[in-house]
Z-matrix of the N, CA and C atoms (Angstrom, degrees):
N
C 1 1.451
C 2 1.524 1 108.83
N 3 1.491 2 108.48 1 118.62
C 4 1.317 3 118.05 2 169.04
C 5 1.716 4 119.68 3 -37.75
N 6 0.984 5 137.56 4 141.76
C 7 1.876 6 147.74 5 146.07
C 8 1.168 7 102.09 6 -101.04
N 9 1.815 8 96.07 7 143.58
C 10 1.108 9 97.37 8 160.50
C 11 1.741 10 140.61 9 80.22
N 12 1.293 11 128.70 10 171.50
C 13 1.601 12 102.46 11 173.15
C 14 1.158 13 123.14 12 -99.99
N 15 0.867 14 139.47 13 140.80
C 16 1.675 15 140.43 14 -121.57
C 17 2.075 16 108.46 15 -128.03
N 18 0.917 17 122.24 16 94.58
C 19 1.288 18 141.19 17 -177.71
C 20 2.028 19 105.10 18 -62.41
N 21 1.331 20 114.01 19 131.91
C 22 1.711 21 100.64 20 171.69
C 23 1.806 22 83.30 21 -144.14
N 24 1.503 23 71.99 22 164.87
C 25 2.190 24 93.00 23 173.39
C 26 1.741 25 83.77 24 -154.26
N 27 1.565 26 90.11 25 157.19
C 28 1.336 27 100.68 26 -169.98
C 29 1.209 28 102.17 27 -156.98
N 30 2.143 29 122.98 28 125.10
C 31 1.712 30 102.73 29 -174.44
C 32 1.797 31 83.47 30 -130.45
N 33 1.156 32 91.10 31 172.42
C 34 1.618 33 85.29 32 173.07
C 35 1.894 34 94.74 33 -118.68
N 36 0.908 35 122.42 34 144.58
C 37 1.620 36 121.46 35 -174.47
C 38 1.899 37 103.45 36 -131.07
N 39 1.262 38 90.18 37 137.92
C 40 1.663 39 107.79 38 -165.73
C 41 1.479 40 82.35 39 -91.82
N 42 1.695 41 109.64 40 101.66
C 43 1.680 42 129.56 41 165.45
C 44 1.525 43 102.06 42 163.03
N 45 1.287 44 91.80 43 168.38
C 46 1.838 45 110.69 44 -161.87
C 47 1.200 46 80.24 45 -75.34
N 48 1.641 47 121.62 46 166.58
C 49 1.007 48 155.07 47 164.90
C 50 1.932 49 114.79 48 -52.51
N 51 1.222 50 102.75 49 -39.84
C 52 1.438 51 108.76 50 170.99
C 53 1.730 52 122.27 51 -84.83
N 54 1.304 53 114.98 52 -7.55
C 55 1.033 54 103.01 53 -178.34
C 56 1.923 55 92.65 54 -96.33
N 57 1.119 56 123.89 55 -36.21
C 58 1.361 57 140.01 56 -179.83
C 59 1.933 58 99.32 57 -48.57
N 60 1.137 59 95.68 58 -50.83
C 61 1.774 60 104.94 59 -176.50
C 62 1.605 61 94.90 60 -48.46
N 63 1.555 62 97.24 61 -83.65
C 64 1.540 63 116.79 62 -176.55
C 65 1.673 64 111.30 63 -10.18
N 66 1.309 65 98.51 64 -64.37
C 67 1.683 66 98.86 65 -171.22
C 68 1.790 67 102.15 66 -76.34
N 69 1.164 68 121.85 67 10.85
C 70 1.633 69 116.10 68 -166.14
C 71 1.581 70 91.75 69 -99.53
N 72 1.495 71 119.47 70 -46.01
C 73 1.605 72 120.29 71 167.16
C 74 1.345 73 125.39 72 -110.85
N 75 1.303 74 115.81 73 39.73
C 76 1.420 75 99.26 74 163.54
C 77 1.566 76 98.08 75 -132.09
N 78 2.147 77 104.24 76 147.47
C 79 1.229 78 96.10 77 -151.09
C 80 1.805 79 99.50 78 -95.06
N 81 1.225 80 128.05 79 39.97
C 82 0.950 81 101.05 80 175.06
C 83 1.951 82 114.03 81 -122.10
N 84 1.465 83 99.43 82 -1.81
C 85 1.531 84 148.37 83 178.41
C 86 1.345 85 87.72 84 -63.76
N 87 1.995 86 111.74 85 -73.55
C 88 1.571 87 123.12 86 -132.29
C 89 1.666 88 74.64 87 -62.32
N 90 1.745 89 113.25 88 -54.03
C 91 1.656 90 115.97 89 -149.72
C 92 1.124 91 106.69 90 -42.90
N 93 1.512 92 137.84 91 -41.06
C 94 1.610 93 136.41 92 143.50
C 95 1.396 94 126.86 93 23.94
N 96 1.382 95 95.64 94 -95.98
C 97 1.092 96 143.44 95 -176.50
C 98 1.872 97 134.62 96 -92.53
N 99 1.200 98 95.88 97 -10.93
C 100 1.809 99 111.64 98 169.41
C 101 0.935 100 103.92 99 -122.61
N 102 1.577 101 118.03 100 73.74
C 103 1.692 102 104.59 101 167.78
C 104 1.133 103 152.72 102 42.08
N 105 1.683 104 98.38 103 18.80
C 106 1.863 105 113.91 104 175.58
C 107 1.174 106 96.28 105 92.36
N 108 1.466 107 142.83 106 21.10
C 109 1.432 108 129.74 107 -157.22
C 110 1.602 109 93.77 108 -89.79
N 111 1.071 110 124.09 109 151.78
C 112 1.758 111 117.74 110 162.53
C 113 1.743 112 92.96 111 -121.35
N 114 1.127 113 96.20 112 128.30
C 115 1.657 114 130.88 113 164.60
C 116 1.494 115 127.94 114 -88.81
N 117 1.149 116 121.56 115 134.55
C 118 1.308 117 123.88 116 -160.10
C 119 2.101 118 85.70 117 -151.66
N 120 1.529 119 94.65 118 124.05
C 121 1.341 120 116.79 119 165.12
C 122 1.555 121 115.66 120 162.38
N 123 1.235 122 121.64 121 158.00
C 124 1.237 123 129.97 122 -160.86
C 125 1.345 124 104.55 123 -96.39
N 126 1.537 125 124.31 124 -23.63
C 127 1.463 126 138.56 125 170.70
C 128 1.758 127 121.21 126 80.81
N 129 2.121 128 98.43 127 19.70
C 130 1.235 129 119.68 128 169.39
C 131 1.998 130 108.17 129 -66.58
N 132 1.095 131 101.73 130 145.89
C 133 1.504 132 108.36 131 169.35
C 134 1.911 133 105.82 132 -50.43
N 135 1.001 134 159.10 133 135.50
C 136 1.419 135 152.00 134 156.16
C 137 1.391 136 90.62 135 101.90
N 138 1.374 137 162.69 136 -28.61
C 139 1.528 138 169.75 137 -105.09
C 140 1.748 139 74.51 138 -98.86
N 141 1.365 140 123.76 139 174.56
C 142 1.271 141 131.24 140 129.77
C 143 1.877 142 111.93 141 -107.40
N 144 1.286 143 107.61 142 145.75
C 145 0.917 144 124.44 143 156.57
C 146 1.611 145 131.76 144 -132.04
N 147 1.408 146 102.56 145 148.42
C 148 1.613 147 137.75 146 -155.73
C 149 1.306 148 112.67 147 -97.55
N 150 1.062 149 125.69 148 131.86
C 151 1.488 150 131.09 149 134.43
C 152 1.469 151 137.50 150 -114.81
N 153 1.475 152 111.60 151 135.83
C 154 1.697 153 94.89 152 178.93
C 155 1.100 154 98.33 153 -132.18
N 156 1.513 155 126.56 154 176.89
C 157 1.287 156 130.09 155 159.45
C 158 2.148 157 100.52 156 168.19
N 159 1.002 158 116.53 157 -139.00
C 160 1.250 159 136.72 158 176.57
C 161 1.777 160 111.20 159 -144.43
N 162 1.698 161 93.33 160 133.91
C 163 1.539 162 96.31 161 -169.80
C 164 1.554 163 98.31 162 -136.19
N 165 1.101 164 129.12 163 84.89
C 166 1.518 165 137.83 164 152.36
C 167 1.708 166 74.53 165 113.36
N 168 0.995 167 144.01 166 111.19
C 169 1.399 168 156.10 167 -160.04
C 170 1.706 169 104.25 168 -27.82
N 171 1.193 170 105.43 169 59.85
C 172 1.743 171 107.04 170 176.96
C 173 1.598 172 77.12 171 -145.99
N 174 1.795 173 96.41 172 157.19
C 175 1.636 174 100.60 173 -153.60
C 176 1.697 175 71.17 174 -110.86
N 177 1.342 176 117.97 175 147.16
C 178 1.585 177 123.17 176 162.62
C 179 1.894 178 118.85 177 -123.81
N 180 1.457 179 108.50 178 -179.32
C 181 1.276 180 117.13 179 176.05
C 182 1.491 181 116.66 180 170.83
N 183 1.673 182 87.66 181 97.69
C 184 1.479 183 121.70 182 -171.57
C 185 1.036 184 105.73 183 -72.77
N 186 1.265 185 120.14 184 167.58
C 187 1.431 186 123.28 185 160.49
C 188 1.911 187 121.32 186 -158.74
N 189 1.028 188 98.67 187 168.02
C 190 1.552 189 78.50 188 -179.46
C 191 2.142 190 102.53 189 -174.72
N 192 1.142 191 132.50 190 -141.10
C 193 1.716 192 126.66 191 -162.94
C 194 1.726 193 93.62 192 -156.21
N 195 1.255 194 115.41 193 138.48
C 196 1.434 195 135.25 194 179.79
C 197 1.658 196 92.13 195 -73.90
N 198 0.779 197 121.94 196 123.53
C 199 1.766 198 131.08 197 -174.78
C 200 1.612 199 97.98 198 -102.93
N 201 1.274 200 124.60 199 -46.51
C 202 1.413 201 117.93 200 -141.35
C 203 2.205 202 90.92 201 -168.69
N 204 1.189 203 96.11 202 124.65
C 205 1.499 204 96.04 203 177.10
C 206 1.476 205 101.99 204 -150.09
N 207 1.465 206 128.52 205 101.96
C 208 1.559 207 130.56 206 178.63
C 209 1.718 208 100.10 207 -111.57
N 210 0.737 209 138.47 208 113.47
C 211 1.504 210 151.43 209 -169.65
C 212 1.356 211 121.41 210 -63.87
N 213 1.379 212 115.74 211 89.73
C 214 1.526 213 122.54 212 -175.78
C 215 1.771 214 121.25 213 114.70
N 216 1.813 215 89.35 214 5.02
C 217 1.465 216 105.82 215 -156.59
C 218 1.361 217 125.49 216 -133.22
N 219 1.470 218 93.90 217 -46.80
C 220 1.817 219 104.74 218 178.89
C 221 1.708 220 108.15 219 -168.34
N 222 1.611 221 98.17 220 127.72
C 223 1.834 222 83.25 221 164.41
C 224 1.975 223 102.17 222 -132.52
N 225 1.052 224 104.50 223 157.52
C 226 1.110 225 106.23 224 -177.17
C 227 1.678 226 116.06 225 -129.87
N 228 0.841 227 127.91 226 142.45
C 229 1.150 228 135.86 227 169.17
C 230 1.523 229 141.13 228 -138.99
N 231 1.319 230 134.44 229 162.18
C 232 1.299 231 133.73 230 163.75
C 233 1.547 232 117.51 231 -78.51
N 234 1.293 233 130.21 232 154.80
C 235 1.446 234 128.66 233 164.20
C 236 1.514 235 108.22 234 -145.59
N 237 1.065 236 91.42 235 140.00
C 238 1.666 237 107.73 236 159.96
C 239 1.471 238 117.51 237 -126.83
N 240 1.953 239 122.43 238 118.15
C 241 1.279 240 98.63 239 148.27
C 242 1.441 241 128.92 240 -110.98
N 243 1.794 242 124.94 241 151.35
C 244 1.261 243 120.45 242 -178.61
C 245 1.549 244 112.33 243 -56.72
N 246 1.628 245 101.07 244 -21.13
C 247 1.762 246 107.02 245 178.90
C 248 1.563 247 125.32 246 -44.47
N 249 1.496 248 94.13 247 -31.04
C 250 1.676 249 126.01 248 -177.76
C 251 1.176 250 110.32 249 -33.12
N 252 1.699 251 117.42 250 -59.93
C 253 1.360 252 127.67 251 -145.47
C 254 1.127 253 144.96 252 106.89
N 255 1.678 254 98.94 253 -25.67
C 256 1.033 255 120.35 254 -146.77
C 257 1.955 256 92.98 255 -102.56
N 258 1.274 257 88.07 256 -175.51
C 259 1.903 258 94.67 257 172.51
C 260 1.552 259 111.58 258 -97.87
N 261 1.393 260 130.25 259 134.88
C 262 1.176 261 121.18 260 -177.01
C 263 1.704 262 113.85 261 -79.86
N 264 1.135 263 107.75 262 92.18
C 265 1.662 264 129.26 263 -158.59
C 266 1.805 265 89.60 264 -130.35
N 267 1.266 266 134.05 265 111.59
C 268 1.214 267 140.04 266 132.15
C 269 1.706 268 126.59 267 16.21
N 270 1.476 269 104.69 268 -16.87
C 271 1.241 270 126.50 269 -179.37
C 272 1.969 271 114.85 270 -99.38
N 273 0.802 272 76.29 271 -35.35
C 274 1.561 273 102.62 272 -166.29
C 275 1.999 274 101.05 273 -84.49
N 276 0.942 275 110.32 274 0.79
C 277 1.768 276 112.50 275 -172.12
C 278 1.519 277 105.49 276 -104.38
N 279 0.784 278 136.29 277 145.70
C 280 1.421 279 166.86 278 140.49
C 281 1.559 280 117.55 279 -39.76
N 282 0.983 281 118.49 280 109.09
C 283 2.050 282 109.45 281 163.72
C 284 1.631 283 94.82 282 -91.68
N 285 1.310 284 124.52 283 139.89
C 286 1.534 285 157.94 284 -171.16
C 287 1.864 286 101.30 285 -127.27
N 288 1.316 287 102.89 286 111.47
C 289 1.187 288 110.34 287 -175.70
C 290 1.607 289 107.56 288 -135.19
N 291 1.492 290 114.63 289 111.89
C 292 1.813 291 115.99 290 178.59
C 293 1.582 292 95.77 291 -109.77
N 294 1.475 293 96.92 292 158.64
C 295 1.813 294 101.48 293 -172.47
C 296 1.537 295 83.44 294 -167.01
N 297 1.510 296 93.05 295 138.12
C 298 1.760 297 109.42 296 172.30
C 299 1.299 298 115.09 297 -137.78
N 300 1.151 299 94.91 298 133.55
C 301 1.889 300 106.20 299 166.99
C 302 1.258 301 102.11 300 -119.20
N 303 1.666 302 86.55 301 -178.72
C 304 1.816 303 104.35 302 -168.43
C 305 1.515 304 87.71 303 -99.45
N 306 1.360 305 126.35 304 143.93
C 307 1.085 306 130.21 305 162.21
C 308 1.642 307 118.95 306 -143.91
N 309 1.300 308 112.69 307 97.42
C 310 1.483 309 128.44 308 -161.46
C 311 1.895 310 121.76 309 75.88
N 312 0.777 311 107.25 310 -104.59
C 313 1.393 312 117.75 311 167.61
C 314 1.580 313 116.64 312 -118.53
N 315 1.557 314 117.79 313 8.99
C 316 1.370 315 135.39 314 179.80
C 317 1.642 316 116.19 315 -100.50
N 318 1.262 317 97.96 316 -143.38
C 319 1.877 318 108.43 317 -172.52
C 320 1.147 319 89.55 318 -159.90
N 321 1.780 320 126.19 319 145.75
C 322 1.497 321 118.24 320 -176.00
C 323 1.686 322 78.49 321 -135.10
N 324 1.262 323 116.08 322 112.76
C 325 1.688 324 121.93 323 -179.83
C 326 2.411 325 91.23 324 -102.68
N 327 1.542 326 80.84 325 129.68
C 328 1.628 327 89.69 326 176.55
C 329 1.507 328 97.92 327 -122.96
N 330 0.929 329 127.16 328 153.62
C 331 1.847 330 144.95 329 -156.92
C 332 1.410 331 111.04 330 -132.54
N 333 1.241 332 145.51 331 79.39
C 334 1.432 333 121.04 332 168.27
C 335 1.556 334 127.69 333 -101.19
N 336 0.947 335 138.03 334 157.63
C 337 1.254 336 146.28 335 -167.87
C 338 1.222 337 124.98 336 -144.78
N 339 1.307 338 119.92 337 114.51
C 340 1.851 339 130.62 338 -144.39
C 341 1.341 340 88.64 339 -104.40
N 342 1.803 341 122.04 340 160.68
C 343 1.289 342 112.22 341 137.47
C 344 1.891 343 97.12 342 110.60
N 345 1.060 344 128.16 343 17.65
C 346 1.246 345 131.32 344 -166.41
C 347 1.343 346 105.64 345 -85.31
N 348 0.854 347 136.61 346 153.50
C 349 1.867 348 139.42 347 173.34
C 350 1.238 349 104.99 348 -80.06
N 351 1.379 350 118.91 349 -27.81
C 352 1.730 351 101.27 350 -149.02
C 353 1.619 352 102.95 351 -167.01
N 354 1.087 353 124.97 352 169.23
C 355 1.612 354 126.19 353 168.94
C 356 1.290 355 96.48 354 -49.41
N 357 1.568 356 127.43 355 -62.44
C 358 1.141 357 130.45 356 -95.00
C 359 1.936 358 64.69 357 -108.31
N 360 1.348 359 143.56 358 -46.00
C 361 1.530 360 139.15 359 -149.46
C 362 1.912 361 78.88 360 -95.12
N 363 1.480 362 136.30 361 -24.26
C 364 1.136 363 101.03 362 160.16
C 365 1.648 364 145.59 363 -81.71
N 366 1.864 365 84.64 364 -16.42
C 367 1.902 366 92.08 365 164.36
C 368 1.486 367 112.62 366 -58.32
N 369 1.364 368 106.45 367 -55.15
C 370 1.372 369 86.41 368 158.45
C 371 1.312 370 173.03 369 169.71
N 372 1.620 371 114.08 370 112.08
C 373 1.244 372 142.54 371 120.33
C 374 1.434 373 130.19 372 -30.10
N 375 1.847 374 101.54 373 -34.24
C 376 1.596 375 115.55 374 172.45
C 377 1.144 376 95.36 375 -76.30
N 378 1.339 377 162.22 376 -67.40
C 379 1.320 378 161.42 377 -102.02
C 380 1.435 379 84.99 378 -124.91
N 381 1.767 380 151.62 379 -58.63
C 382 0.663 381 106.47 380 163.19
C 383 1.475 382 141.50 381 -45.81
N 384 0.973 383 121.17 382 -76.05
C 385 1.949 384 141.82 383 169.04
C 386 1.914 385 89.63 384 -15.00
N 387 1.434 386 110.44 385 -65.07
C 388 1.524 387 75.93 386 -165.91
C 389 1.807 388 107.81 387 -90.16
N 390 1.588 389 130.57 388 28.84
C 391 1.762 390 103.24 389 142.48
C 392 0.955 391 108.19 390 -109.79
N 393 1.898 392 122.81 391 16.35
C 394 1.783 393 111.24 392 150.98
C 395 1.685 394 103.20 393 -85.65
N 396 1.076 395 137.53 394 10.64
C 397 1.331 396 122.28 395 179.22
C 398 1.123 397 108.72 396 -124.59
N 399 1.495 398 130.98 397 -6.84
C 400 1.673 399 148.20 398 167.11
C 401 1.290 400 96.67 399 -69.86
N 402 1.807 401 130.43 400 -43.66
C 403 1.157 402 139.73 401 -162.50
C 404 1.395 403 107.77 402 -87.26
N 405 1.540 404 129.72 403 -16.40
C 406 1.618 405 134.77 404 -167.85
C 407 1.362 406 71.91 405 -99.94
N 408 0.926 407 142.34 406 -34.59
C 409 1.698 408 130.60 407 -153.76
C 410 1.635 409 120.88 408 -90.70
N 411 1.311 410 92.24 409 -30.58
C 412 1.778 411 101.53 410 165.49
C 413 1.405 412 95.02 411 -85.09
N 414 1.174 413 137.08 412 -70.12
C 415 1.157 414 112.59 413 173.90
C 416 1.987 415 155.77 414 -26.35
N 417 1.175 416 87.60 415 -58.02
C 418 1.461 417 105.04 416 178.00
C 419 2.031 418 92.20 417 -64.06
N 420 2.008 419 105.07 418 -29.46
C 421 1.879 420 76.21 419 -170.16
C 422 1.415 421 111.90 420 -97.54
N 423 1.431 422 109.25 421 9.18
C 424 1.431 423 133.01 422 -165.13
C 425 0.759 424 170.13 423 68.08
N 426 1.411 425 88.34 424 18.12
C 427 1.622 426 136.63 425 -175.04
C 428 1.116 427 122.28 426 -72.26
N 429 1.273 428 134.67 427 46.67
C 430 1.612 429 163.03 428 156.63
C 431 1.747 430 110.00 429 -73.39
């Protein structure tokens, strides 16, 4: 169950569904394409998973729990960042939800993100999510 007001980005990317996956969990792909982030998780249901990196020259390290992992299809997760402000209280986290279909001879990857405070922290969350998914998308078609 969704919290909160709920942020989505949505790209459709010209590639099979497996090559789209591939770069969605492997961490040396995501670093690509998420802002230098390096990821750390095993991509078990209950697993925790990590992110670190530097985000506007402040060094961070998120973290958050594999909620939901169906292979080729959907992963979901929790996040927390300390960047927030906020207290890391159960309240304060994010559900992260990716889902792909086939759409023509492509992949249509949709992103949502629960849990927003406000219009203004879900504009953006949108604006991030979609130039991390502009960035999986030149990528995965190889347009680097």
């Amino acid at each position: 169950m969704s919290k909160g007001l709920l942020a989505r980005a949505s790209v459709t990317i010209e590639a099979d569904r497996d090559a789209v996956w591939n770069a969605l969990i492997d961490p040396e792909r995501i670093r690509e394409y998420m802002f230098g982030t390096h990821v750390d998780t095993d991509w078990q249901v209950g697993s925790p998973i990590t992110w670190k990196g530097d985000w506007k020259g402040k060094p961070y390290q998120d973290k958050g729990t594999v909620v939901r992992f169906d292979r080729g299809r959907l992963i979901e997760y929790t996040h927390f960042s300390p960047l927030s402000g906020e207290a890391d209280l159960p309240e304060h986290y994010h559900t992260v939800t990716i889902e792909l279909e086939d759409e023509g001879a492509g992949t249509r990857v949709t992103l949502t993100q629960d849990n927003n405070a406000s219009d203004e922290a879900r504009r953006h969350s949108t604006e991030n999510w979609e130039t991390m998914l502009a960035g999986l998308k030149t990528l995965v078609e190889g347009r680097r």
